[in-house]
C-alpha positions in Angstrom: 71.3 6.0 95.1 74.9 6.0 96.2 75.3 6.0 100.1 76.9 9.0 101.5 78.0 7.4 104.6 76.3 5.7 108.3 75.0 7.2 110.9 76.0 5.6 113.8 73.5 6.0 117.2 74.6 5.2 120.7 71.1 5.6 122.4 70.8 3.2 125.8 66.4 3.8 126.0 65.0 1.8 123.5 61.9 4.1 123.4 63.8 7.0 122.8 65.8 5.4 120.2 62.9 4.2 118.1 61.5 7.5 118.3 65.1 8.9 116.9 65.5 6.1 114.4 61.9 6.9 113.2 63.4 10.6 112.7 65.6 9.4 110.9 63.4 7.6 108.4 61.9 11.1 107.5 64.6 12.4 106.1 65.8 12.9 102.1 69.2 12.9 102.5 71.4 10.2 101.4 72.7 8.2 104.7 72.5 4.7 106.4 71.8 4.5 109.7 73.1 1.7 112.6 71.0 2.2 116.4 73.8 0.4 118.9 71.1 -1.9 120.7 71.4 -3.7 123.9 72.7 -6.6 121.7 75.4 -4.6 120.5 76.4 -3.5 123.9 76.5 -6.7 125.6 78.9 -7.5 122.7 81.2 -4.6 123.6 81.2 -5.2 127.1 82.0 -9.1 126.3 85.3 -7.6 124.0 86.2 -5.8 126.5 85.8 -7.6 129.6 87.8 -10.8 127.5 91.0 -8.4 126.7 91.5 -7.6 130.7 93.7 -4.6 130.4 94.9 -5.1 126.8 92.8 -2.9 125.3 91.1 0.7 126.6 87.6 0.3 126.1 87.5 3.3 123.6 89.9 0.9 121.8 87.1 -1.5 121.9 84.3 0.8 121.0 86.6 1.7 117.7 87.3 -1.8 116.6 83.9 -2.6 116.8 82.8 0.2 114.7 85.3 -0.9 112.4 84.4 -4.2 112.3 80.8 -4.3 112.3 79.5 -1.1 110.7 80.6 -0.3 107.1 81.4 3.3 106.0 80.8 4.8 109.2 80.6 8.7 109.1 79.2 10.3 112.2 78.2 9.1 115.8 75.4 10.5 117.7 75.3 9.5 121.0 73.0 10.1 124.4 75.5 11.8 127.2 74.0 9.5 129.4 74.4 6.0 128.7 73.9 4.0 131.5 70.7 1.9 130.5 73.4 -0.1 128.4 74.7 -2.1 131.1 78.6 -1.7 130.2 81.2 0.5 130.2 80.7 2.9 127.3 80.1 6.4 128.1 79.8 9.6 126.0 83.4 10.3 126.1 85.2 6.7 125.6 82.5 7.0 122.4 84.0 10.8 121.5 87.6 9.1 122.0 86.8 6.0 119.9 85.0 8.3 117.1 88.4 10.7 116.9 90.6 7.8 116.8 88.4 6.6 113.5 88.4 10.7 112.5 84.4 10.1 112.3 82.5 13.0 113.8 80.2 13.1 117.1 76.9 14.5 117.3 76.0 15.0 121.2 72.9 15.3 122.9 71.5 15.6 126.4 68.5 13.4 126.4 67.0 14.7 129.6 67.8 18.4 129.5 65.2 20.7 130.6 65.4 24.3 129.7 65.5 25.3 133.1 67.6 22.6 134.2 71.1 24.4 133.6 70.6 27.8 133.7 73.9 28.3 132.5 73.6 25.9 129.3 75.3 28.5 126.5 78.1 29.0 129.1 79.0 25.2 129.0 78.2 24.9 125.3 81.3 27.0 124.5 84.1 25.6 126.6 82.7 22.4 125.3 84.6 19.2 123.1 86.4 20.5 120.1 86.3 17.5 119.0 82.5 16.9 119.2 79.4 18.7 118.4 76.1 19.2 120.4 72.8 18.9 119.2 69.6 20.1 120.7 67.4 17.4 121.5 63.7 18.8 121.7 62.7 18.0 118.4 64.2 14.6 116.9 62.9 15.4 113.6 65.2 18.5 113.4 68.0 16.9 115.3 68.3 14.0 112.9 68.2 16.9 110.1 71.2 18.6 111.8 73.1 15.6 111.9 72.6 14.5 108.6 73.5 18.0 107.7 77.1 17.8 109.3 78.0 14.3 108.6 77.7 15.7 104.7 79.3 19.0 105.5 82.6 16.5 107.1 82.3 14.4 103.8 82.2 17.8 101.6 85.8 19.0 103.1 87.0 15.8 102.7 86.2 15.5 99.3 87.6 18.6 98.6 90.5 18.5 100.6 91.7 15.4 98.8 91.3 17.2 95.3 93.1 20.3 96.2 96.8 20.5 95.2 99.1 19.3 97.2 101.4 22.9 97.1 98.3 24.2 98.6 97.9 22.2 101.6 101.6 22.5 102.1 101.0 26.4 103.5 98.8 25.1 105.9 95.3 24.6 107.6 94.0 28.3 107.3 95.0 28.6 103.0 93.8 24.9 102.8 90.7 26.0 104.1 90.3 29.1 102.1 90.4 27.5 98.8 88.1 24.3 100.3 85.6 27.2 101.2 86.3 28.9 97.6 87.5 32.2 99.1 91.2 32.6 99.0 90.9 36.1 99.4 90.0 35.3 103.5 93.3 33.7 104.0 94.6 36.3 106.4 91.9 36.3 108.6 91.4 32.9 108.9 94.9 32.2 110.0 93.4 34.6 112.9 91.2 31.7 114.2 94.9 29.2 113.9 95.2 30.1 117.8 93.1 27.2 118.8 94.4 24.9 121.3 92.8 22.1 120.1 94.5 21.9 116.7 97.8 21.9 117.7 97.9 19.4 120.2 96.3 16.4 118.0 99.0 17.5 115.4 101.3 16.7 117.6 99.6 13.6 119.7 99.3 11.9 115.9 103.1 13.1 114.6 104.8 10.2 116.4 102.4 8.0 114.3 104.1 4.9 112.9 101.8 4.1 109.5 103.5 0.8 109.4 102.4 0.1 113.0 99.1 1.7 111.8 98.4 1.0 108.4 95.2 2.4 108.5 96.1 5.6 109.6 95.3 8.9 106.9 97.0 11.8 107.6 94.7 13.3 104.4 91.4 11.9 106.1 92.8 13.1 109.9 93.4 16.5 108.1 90.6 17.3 106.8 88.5 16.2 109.8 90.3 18.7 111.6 89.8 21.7 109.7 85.7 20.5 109.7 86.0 20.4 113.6 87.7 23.8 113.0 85.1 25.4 110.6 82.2 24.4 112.9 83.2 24.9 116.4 85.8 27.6 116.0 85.3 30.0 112.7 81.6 29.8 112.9 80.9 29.7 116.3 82.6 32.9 117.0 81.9 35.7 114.8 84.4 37.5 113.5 85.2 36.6 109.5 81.8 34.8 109.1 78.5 36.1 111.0 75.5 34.5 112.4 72.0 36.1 111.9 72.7 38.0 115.5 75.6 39.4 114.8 75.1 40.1 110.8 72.6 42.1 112.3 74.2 43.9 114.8 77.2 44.5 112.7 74.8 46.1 110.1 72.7 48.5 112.6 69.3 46.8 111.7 67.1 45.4 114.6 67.6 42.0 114.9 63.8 40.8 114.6 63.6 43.6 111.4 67.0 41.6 109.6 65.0 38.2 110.1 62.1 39.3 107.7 62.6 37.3 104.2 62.7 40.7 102.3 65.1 42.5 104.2 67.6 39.9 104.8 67.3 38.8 101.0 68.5 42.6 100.1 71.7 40.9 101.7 72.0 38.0 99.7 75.3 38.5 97.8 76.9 38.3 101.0 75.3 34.4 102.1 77.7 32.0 102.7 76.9 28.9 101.3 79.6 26.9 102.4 80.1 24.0 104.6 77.2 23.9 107.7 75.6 26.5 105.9 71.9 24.6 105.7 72.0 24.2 109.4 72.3 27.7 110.1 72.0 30.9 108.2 75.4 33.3 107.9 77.1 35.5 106.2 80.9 37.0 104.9 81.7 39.7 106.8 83.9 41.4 104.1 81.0 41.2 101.6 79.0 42.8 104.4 81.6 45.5 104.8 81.7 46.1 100.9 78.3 47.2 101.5 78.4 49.2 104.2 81.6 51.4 103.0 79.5 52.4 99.8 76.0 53.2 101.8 76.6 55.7 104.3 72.8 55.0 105.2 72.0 51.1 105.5 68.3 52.3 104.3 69.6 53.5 101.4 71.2 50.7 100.6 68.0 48.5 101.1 66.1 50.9 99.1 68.2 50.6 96.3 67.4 47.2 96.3 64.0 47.4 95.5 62.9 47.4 98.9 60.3 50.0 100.2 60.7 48.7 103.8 62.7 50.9 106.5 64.7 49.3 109.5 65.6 50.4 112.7 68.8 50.6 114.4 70.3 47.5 116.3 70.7 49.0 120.1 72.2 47.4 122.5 70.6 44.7 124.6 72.0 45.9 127.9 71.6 49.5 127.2 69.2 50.3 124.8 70.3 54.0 124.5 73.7 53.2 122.9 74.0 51.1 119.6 75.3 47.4 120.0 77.3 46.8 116.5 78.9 43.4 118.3 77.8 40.2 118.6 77.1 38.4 123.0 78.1 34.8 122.9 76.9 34.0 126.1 72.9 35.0 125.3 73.1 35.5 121.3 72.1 39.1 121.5 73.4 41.9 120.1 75.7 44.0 122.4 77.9 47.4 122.4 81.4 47.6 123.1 81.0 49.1 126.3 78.8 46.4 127.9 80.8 43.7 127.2 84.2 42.3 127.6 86.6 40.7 124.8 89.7 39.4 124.0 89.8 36.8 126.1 92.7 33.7 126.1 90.2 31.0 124.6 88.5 33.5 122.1 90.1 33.4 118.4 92.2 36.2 117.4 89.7 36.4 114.0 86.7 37.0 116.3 86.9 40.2 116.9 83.0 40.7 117.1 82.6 38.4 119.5 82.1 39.8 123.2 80.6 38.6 126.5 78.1 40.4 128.6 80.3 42.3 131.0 77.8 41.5 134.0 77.3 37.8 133.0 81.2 37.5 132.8 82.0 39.5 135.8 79.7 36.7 137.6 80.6 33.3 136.1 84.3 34.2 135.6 85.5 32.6 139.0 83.3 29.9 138.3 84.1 28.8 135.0 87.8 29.5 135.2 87.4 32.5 132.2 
């Protein structure tokens, strides 16, 4: 079987790593998979500490990687490394793994669920340039992982066959035709707002490939616009919808949608794209198709050979008024007047995407919204 890539773990416990590593071993995918051990860390620390000042240790951690793991293709790495003795931490790992354009898995090894209250607040104002992984079940964390570091080489491999007069009009109409739906074009460029993007284009323009041989602009590219997809267009609702907010933006009660035999009535509309086996979601203007030629959702349902009947979605702050928009800070379906939008760091495209007015009103001079 052809290897589709390593899997690189930075995990400092060596209990915990052979539980994770055994995870690994579960799994069907195609991968390889390298654990950074204690021996590998005294190496780094070795590099490092011989270069004095020469080199950053990020530096370091990327010419390792380089060096001493072939076809590496996603990270996943404890946020607290200190068992390892050295300098590495999660972030001179998250710079190293941009600087390589390999993806970063992140986890919190000894998060409780009751340890930060606030957890969904921090996961959105989180890296751009990283993704985090729940940790309570290795099995389905190494599954996860697994599942983006194909997803990363899937737009890469598409990217690179496009045509080249295509990726000339830019991220949002190169990633329309990677995600086979050209017709979403104008929404997507919505979601173009993000920070993020637009500052590594223009950290990697003054890029001297000569000086830097190595360098891909097509490979850099593309790893962008997978950053982009996962922690941008599908984390906030808007052109493509979670489960909550499919729900809420169809006016069926959210445990009701989850049933197999409703939300297969809904199938047409599945996206199947990119990081779509790691959650479930759906096109929003296949969604609308439906709803502009059902006046009744029911109906609709019914005519789908479904004898069931669902209830409204209502909102989960006032369950007198309908929701119909999607709460990012608890994933729960909310209404317009409970909630507060259009915020600087939201997308333009996410227009469903709203914050519970109380929760906002209370962690908005904390958080710096």
């Amino acid at each position: 079987m052809k290897n589709k890539g390593t899997v690189v773990l930075f995990e400092d416990n060596e209990d915990i790593r052979g539980q994770i590593v055994e995870s690994f071993t579960k799994q069907e995918k195609q991968f390889e998979l390298r654990d950074i051990d204690n021996d590998d860390a005294k190496s780094i620390q070795e590099i490092a500490d011989a270069s004095g000042e020469a080199f950053a240790i990020e530096e370091v951690i990327a010419s390792y990687i380089t060096e001493n793991i072939k076809d590496a293709r996603l990270i996943l790495v404890d946020h607290d490394l200190t068992q390892y003795n050295s300098y590495m931490s999660e972030p001179s790992i998250v710079a190293a793994a941009r600087t390589l354009n390999i993806p970063v898995c992140r986890y919190h090894r000894k998060r409780k669920s009751s340890a930060l209250p606030d957890y969904n607040t921090w996961k959105i104002n989180n890296n751009f340039f990283s993704i985090e992984l729940d940790s309570n079940n290795f099995d389905e964390m190494a599954s996860a992982a697994l599942s983006i570091m194909h997803a990363f080489n899937n737009i890469r491999d598409v990217y690179s066959s496009i045509d080249k007069e295509v990726k000339q009009y830019g991220p949002a109409y190169a990633l329309s035709n990677i995600l086979g739906r050209s017709d979403q074009y104008d929404h997507l460029k919505l979601y173009s707002n993000v920070i993020s993007i637009a500052f590594d284009i223009i950290n990697i323009s003054d890029i001297d490939t000569e000086d830097h041989p190595s360098f891909n602009w097509e490979q850099r590219t593309a790893y962008i616009l997978s950053y982009w997809l996962y922690n941008s267009i599908l984390k906030f609702p808007g052109i493509i919808l979670n489960r909550t907010a499919t729900a809420s933006f169809l006016n069926i009660n959210v445990d009701e949608f989850s049933s197999p035999t409703i939300s297969k009535c809904f199938s047409g509309a599945k996206y199947d794209g990119p990081f779509g086996d790691i959650n479930d979601y759906w096109w929003r203007s296949d969604l609308e198709l439906i709803v502009e030629e059902h006046d009744d959702i029911n109906d609709y349902i019914k005519s789908q050979g479904c004898e069931e009947r669902v209830s409204p979605c209502m909102c989960s702050e006032n369950s007198d008024i309908y929701a119909g928009y999607y709460d990012l800070l608890n994933n729960k379906p909310i209404s317009l007047e409970e909630s507060v939008g259009n915020l600087s760091w939201i997308p333009t495209g996410a227009d469903l995407t709203r914050l519970n007015k109380a929760r906002y009103e209370e962690l908005a001079p904390i958080i710096n919204f």
